[in-house]
C-alpha positions as CSV (number, residue, x, y, z in Angstrom):
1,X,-68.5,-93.4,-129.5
2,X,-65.6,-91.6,-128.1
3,X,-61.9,-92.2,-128.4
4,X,-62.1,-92.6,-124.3
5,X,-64.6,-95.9,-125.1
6,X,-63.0,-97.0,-128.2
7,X,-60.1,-97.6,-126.1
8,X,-61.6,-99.1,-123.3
9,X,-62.2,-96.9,-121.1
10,X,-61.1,-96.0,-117.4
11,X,-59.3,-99.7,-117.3
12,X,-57.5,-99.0,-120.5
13,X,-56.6,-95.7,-119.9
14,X,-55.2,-96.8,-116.4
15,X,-53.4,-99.5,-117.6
16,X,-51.5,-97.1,-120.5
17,X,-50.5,-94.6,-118.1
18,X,-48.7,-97.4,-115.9
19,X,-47.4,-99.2,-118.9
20,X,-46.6,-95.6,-120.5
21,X,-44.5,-94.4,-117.5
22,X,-42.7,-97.6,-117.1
23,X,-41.6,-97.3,-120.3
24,X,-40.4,-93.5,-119.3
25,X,-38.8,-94.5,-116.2
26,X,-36.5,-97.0,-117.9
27,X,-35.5,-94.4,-120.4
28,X,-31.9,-93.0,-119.2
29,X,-33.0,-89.6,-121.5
30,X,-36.2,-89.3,-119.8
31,X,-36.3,-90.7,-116.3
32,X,-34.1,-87.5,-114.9
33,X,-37.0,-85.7,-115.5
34,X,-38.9,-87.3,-113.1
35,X,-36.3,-86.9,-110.1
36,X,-38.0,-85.8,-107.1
37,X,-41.2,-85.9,-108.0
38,X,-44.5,-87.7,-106.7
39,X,-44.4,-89.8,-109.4
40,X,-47.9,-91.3,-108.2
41,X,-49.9,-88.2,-108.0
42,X,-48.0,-87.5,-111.6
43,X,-49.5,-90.6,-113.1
44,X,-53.2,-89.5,-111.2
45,X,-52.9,-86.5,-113.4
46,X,-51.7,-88.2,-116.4
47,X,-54.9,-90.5,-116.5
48,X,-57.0,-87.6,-116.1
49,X,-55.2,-85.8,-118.4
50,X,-55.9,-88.5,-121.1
51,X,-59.6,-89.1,-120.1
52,X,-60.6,-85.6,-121.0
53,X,-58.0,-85.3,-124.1
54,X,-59.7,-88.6,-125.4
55,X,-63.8,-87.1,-124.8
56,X,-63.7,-89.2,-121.1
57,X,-66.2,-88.4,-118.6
58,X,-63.4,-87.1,-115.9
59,X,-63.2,-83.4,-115.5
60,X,-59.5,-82.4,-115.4
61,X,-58.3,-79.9,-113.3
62,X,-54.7,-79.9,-113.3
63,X,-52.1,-77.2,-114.7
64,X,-52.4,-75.9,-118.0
65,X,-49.5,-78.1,-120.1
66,X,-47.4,-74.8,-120.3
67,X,-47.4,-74.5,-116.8
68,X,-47.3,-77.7,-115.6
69,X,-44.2,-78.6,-118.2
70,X,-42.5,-74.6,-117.7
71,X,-38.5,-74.5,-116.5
72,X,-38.2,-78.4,-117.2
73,X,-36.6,-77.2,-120.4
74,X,-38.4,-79.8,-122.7
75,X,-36.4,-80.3,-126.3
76,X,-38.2,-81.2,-129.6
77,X,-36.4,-84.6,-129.1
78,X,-37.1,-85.3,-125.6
79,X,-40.8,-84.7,-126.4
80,X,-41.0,-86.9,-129.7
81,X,-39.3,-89.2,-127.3
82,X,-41.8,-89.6,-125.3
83,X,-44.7,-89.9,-127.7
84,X,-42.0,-93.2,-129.3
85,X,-43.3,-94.6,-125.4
86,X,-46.4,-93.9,-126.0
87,X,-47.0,-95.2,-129.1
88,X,-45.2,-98.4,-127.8
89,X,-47.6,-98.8,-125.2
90,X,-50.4,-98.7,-127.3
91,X,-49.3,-101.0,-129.5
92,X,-49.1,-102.9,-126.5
93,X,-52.4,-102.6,-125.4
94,X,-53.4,-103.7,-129.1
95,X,-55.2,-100.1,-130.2
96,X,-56.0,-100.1,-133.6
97,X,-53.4,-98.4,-135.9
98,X,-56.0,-95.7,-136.4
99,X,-57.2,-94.9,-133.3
100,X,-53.4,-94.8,-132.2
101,X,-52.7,-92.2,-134.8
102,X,-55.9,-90.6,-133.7
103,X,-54.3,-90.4,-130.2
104,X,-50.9,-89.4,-130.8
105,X,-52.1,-86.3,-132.8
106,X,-54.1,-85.5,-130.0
107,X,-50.6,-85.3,-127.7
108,X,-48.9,-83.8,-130.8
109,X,-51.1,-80.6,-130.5
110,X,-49.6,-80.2,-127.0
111,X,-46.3,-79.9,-128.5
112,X,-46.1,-75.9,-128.7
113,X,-47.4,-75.9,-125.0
114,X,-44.7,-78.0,-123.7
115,X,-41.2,-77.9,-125.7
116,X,-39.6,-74.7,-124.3
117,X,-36.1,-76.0,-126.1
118,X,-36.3,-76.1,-130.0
């Protein structure tokens, strides 16, 4: 079974990415990162972002992460920030602590791809 099902699924994986960038938007460190964007079609990219990283049946076909993350001048701490939110929204959703760990090493591969700022 993959990670994707283990989860829940489209329904789970939906409801993270909401949950997940509420938790963003609140934060005063992270939110400015956000400014002026379409957060909707960001959070359309997020979930198919996370079905494929999590073996989903959704084909992604969105910016590489360098690209897509490239002059927003990303800091180690802003990043590990942001995997504190998502962690906190799976918790949440009540994923199991190992499939959570599972996940957030997943996003921590993406780190060298998306922290321009060290």
């Amino acid at each position: 079974m993959s990670v994707y099902d283990e989860i829940g699924g489209d329904a789970a994986v939906s409801l993270a990415v909401e949950s997940f960038y509420d938790r963003v938007m609140a934060d005063a460190t992270l939110s400015p990162y956000f400014e002026g964007m379409n957060l909707h079609a960001i959070k359309d990219h997020q979930r198919d972002f996370f079905t494929v990283l999590l073996d989903g049946p959704e084909v992604y076909d969105g910016r590489s992460m360098r690209n897509a993350h490239a002059g927003l001048h990303i800091t180690d701490e802003v990043f590990t920030r942001t995997l504190q939110h998502l962690a906190a929204t799976l918790d949440e959703l009540d994923v199991t602590p190992p499939l959570k760990d599972q996940v957030l090493r997943r996003i921590e591969v993406m780190r060298a791809a998306i922290v321009e700022v060290r």
